[in-house]
C-alpha positions in Angstrom: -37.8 -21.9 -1.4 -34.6 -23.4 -2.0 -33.7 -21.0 -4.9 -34.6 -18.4 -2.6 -32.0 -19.3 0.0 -29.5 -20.3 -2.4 -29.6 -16.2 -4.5 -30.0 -14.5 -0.9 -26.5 -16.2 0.3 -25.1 -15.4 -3.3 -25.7 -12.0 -3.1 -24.6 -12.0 1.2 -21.4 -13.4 0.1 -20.9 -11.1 -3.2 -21.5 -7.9 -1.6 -19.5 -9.3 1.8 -16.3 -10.0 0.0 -16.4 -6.6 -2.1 -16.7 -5.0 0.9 -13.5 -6.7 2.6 -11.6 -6.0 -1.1 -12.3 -2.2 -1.0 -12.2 -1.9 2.8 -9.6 1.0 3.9 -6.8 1.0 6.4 -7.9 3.2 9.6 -4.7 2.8 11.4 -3.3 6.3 10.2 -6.1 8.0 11.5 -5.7 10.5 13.8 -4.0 13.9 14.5 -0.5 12.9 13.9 -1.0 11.6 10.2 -0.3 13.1 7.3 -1.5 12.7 3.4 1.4 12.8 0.6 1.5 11.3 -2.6 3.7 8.3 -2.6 4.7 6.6 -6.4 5.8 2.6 -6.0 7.9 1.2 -8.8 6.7 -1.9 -11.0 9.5 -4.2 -9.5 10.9 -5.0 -6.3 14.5 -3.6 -5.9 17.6 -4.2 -3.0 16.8 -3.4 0.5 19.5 -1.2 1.7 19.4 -2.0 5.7 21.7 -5.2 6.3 18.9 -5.6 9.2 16.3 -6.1 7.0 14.4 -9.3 7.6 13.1 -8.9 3.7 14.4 -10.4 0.7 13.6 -7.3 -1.7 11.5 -4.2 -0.9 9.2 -1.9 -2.7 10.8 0.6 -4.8 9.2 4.5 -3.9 9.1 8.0 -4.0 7.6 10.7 -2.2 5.9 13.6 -2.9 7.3 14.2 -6.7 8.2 11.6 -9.2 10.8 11.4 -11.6 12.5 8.5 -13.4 15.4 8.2 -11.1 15.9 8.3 -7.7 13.9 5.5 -6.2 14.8 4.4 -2.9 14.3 1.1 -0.9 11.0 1.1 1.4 11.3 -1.7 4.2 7.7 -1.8 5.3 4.0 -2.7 4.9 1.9 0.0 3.7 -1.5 -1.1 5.2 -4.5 -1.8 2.7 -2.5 -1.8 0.1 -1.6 -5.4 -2.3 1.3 -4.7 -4.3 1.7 -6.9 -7.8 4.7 -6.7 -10.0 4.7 -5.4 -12.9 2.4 -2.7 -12.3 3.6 1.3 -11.3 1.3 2.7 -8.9 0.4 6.1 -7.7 -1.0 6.6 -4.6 -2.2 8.8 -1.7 -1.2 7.2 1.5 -1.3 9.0 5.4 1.7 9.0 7.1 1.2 8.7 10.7 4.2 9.2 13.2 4.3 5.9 15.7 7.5 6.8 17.4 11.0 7.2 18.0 14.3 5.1 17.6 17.5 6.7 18.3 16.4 9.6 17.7 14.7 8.7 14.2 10.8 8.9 13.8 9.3 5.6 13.2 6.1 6.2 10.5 3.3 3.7 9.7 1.9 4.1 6.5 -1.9 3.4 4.8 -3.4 3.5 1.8 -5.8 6.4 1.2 -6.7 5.7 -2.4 -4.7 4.4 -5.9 -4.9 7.8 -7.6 -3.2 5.7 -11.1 -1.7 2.6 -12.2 0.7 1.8 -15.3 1.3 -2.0 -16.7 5.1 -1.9 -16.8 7.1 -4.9 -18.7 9.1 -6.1 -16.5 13.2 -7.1 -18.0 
């Protein structure tokens, strides 16, 4: 009987924590959300707001990739665990939250990792 107990609670706790590892961000749901393709660098890079609470942000770009042109991204993409060292491609929504002076204010959440690239790091 104790076996019993013991493999049911292994296999309650297995399938309970691969459910909390692929479970998706639903806080871009909604009419005012968008999909686009968003590509995040292997390595954190310079924040360029001097209000910026963060020590380095996520290198990205949006909707086309090249080799150049990254630019800094000050903010949380939601369901999404970034490691260094590794260049992802992803599909994120892009949902509008508001307005600050004038400037939209977006929250953004992982839809799916369409790719990812081991990158040495220098």
């Amino acid at each position: 009987m104790k076996k019993i107990f013991a493999i049911v609670i292994v296999f309650i706790l297995f399938f309970s924590a691969c459910k909390k590892k692929n479970e998706i961000c639903t806080e871009c749901d909604g009419l005012n959300s968008k999909k686009m393709d968003m590509w995040v660098d292997a390595q954190y890079g310079p924040c360029d707001s001097t209000d910026s609470l963060r020590p380095h942000c996520l290198m990205v770009q949006f909707e086309t990739y090249s080799d150049t042109a990254w630019q800094p991204f000050n903010q949380d993409i939601c369901g999404f665990d970034f490691t260094p060292g590794i260049w992802y491609h992803l599909e994120v929504k892009r949902k509008k939250t508001g307005e600050v002076n004038g400037q939209p204010i977006y929250k953004y959440c992982l839809v799916q990792i369409i790719e990812t690239k081991q990158k040495f790091l220098k």
